[in-house]
N, C-alpha and C positions, 0 to 999 in steps of 0.2 A: 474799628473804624471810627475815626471823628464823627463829630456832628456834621459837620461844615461837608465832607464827604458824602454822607449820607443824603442829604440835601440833596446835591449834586449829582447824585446818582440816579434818585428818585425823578430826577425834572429828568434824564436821559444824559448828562454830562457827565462826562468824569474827570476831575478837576483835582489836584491839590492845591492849597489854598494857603500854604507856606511861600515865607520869599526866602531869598538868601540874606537881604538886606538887612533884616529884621524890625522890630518893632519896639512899641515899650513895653511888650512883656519881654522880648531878649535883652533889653535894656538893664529892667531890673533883676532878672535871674545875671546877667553878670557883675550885678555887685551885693553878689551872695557869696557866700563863702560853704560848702561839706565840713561837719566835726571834723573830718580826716585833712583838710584843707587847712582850719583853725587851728588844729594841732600842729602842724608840720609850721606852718606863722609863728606862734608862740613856740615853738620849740618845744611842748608838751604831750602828752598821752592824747587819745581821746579819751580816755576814762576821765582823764582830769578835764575837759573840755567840758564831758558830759555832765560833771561834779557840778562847774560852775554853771551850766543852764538848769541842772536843778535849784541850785540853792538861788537863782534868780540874778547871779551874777552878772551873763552872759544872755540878753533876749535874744528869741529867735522869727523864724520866720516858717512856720511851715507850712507846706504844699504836700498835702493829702498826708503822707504816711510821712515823708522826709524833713528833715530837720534841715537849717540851711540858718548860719548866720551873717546877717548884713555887715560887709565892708566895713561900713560908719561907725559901727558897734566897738568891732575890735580897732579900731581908729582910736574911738574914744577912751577903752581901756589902757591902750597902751600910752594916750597920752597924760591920764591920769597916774597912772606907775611912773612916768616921766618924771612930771611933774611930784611927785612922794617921795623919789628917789633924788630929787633935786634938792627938795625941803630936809630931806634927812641928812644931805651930805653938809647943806647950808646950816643947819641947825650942828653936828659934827665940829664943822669947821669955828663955827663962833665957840662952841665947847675947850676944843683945841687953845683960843685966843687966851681963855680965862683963865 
């Protein structure tokens, strides 16, 4: 039983205290991402997902026991690999010229 429940209970109401609309906390759990979620994105393992939040690659967000990476995160990784893969093809291509 929640809090907010219990409360509720005690004053003689019984009440849930959910909407369907939601809130900012369903706000920001949906721009959370599951390892199993960031993997299946990147097209990788979770082993390898887990690799990179150890080695501090990949920060996380978590809630209680669960692990959960923010949207913005893997946003920014990929646009840094973009952007790497841009520079190496750009870099490549001037090679090519010489």
């Amino acid at each position: 039983t929640r809090p907010a429940q219990m409360a509720t209970r005690r004053s003689g109401k019984v009440a849930d205290h959910r909407t369907d609309g939601g809130g900012p906390a369903e706000a920001a759990l949906s721009r959370l991402l599951s390892i199993s979620q960031t993997a299946t994105y990147f097209g990788n393992s979770e082993r390898t997902v887990r690799r990179w939040i150890a080695s501090g690659r990949l920060p996380v967000a978590r809630v209680g026991r669960s692990v959960f990476i923010p949207v913005d995160e893997v946003r920014r990784i990929i646009q840094m690999e973009l952007v790497r893969r841009v520079s190496a093809g750009a870099n490549s291509a001037m090679d090519d010229k010489q």
